[in-house]
MARZA-791240 format. One record per atom (N, C-alpha, C, CB): residue in one letter; residue number from 1; x, y, z. Coordinates in steps of 0.05 Angstrom, whole numbers. Glycine has a CB too. Layout:
  resn  resi      xx      yy      zz
     a   NUM       X       Y       Z
...
This chain:
  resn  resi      xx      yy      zz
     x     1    -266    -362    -368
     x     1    -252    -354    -343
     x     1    -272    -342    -323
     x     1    -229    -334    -349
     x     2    -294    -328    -330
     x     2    -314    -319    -318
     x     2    -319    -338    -303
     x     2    -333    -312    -331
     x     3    -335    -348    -318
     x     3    -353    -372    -305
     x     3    -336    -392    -279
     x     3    -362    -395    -334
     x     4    -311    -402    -283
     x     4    -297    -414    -269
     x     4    -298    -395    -251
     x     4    -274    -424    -279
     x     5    -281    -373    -249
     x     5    -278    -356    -228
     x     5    -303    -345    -199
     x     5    -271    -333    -245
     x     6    -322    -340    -223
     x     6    -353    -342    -200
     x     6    -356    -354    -191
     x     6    -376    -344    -202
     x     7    -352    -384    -192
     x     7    -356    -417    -180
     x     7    -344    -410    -161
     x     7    -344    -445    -194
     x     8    -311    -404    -160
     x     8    -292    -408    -141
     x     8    -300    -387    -122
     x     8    -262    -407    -151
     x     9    -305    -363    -129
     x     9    -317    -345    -106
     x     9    -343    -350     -94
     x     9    -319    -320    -115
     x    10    -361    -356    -109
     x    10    -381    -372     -96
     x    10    -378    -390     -79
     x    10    -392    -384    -111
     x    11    -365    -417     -78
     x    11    -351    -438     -62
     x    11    -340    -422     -46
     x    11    -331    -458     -76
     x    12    -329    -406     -45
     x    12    -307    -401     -18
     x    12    -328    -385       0
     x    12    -274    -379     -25
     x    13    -348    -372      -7
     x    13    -366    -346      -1
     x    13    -374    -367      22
     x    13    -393    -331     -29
     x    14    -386    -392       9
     x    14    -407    -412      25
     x    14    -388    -422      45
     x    14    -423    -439       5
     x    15    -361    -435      35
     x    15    -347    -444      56
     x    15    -343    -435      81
     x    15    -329    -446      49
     x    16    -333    -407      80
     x    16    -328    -382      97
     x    16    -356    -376     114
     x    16    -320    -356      76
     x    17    -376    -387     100
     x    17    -400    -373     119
     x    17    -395    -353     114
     x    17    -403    -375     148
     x    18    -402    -323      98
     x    18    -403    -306      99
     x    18    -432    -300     103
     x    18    -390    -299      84
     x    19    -436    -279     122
     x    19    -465    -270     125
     x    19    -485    -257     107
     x    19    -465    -255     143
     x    20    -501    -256      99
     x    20    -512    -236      74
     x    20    -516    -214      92
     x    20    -543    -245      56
     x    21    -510    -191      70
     x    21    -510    -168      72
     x    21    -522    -148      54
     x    21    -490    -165      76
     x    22    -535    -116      65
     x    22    -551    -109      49
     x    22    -541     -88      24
     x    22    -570    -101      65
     x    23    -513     -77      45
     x    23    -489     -59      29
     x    23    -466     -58      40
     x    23    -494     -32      26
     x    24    -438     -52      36
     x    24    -414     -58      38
     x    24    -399     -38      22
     x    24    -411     -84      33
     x    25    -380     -31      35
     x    25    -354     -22      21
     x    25    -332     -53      23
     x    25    -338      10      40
     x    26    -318     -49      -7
     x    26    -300     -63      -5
     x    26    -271     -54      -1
     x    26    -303     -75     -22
     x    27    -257     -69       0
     x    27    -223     -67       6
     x    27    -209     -87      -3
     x    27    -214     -66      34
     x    28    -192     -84     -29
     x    28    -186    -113     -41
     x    28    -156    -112     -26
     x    28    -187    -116     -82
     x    29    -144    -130     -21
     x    29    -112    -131     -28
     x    29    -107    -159     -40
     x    29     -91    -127       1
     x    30     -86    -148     -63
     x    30     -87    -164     -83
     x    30     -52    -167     -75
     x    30    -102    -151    -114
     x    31     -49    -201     -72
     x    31     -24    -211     -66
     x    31     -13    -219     -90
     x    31     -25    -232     -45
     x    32      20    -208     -91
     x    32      24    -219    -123
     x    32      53    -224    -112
     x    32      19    -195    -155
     x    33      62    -239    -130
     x    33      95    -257    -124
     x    33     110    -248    -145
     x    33      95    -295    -125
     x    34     101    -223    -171
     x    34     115    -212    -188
     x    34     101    -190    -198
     x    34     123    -228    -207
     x    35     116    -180    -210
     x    35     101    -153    -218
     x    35      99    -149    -253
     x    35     121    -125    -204
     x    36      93    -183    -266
     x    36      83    -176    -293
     x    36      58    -166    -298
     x    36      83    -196    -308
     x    37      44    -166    -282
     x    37      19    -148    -290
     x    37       7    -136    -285
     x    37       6    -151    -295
     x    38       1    -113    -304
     x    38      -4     -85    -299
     x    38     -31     -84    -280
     x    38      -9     -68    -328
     x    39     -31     -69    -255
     x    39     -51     -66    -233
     x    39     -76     -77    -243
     x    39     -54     -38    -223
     x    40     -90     -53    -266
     x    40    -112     -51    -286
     x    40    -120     -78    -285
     x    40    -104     -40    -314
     x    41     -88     -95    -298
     x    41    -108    -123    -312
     x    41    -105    -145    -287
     x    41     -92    -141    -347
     x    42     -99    -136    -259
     x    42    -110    -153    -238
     x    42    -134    -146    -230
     x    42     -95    -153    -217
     x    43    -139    -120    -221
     x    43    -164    -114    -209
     x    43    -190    -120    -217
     x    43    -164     -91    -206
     x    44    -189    -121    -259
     x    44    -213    -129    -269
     x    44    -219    -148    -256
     x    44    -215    -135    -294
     x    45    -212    -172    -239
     x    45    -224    -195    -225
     x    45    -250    -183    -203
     x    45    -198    -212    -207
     x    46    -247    -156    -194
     x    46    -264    -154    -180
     x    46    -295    -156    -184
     x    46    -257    -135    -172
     x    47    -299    -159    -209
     x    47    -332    -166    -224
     x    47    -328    -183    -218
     x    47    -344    -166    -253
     x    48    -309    -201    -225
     x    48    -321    -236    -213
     x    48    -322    -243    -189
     x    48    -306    -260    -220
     x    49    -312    -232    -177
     x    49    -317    -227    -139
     x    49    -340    -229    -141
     x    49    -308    -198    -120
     x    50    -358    -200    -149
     x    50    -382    -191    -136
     x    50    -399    -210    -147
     x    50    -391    -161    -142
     x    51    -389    -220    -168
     x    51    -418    -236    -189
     x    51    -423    -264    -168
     x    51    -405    -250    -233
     x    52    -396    -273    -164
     x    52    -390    -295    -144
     x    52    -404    -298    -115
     x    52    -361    -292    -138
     x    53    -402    -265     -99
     x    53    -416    -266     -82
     x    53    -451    -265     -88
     x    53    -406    -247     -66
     x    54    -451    -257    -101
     x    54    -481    -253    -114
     x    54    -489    -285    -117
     x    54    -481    -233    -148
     x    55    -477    -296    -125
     x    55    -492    -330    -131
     x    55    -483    -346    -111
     x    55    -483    -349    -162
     x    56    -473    -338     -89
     x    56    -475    -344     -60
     x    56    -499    -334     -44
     x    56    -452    -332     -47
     x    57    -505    -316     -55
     x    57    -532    -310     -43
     x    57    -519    -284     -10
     x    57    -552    -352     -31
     x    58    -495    -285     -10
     x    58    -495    -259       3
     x    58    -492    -240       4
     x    58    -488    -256      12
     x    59    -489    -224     -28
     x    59    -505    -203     -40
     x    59    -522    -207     -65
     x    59    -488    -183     -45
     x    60    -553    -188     -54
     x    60    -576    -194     -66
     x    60    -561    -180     -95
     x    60    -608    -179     -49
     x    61    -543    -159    -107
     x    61    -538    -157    -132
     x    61    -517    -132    -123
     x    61    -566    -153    -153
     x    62    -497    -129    -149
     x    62    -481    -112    -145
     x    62    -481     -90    -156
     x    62    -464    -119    -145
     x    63    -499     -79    -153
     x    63    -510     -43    -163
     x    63    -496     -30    -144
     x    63    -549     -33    -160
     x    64    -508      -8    -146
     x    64    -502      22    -127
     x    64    -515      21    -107
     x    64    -508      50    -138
     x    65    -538       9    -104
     x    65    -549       4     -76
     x    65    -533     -10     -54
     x    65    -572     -12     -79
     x    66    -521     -37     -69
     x    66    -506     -60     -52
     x    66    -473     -47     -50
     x    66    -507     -96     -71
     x    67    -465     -39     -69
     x    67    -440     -23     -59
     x    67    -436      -6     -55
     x    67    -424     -21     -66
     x    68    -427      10     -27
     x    68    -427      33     -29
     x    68    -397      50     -27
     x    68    -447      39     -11
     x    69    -397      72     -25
     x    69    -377      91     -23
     x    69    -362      79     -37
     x    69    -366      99       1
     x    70    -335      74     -40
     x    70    -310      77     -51
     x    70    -301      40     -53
     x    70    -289     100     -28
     x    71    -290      35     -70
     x    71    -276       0     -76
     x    71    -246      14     -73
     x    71    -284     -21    -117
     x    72    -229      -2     -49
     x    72    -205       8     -55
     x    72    -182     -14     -60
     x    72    -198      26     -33
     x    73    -164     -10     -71
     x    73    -151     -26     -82
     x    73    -113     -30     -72
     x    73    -158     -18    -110
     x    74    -107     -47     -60
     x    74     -79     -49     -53
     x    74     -66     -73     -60
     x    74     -74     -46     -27
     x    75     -40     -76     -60
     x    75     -26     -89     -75
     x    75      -2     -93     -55
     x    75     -21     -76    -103
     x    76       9    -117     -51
     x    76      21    -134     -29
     x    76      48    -152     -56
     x    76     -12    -160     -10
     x    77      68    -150     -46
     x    77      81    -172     -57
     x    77      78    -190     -32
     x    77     111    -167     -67
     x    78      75    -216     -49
     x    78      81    -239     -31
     x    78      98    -270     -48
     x    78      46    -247     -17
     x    79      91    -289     -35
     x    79     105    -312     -48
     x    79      80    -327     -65
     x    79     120    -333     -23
     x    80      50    -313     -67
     x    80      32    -325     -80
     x    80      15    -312     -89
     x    80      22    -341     -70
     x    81      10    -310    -116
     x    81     -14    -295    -115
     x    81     -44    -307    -114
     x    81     -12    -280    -136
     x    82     -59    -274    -111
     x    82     -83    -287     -85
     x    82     -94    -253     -79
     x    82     -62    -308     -45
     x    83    -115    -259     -68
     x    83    -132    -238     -68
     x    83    -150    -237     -40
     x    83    -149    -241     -92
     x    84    -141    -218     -18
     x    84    -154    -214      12
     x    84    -177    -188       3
     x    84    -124    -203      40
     x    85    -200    -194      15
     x    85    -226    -185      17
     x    85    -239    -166      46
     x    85    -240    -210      14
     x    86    -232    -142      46
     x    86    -245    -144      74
     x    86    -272    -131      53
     x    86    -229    -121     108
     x    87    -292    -137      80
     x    87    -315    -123      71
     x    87    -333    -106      93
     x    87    -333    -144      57
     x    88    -332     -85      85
     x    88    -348     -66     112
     x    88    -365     -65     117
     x    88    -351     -45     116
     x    89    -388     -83     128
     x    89    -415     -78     118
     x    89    -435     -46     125
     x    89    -430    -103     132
     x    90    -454     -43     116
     x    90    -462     -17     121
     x    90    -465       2     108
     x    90    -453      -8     134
C-alpha cells in the first residue's frame, strides 16, 4: 500500500506542478463519506504524502528542517473520500 500510495502522490505532485520548496507547514483535510474509521487510522497516510512529495522532487526530504511548526489535521464529511493539502511554504 505504501509503495502504490507514493506513486499516486508523486503523479499528482508532478501533475499539479507543484513548486519545490525548502519548508512548509502542512494542513491536511481529510474528506470522508463515513465515519468507520478511527481519525488515527486515516491520518497515518500523511507519511505517504510526504514520502510522495519527496519523489516528486518538491521536497528535498521530510525531516524537521523541511517541516516546520505544527501538521494540522481536519476532517470534512463529504460524498467521497479524499484528502485536500494546503501547504504554507516558509
Amino acid at each position: 500500500m505504501k509503495k502504490e500510495a507514493t506513486e499516486i502522490v508523486s503523479a499528482e505532485a508532478l501533475k499539479q506542478k507543484i513548486k519545490p520548496f525548502k519548508s512548509a507547514q502542512f494542513i491536511f483535510i481529510w474528506h470522508r463519506k463515513d465515519k468507520r474509521s478511527d481519525k488515527d487510522n486515516i491520518t497515518f497516510m500523511q507519511k505517504y504524502i510526504f514520502d510522495g512529495l519527496v519523489k516528486a522532487g518538491v521536497m528535498e526530504n521530510d525531516g524537521w528542517e523541511q517541516i516546520k511548526g505544527s501538521i494540522n489535521h481536519y476532517f470534512d464529511m463529504d460524498n467521497e473520500n479524499g484528502v485536500t493539502i494546503i501547504i504554507l511554504e516558509g
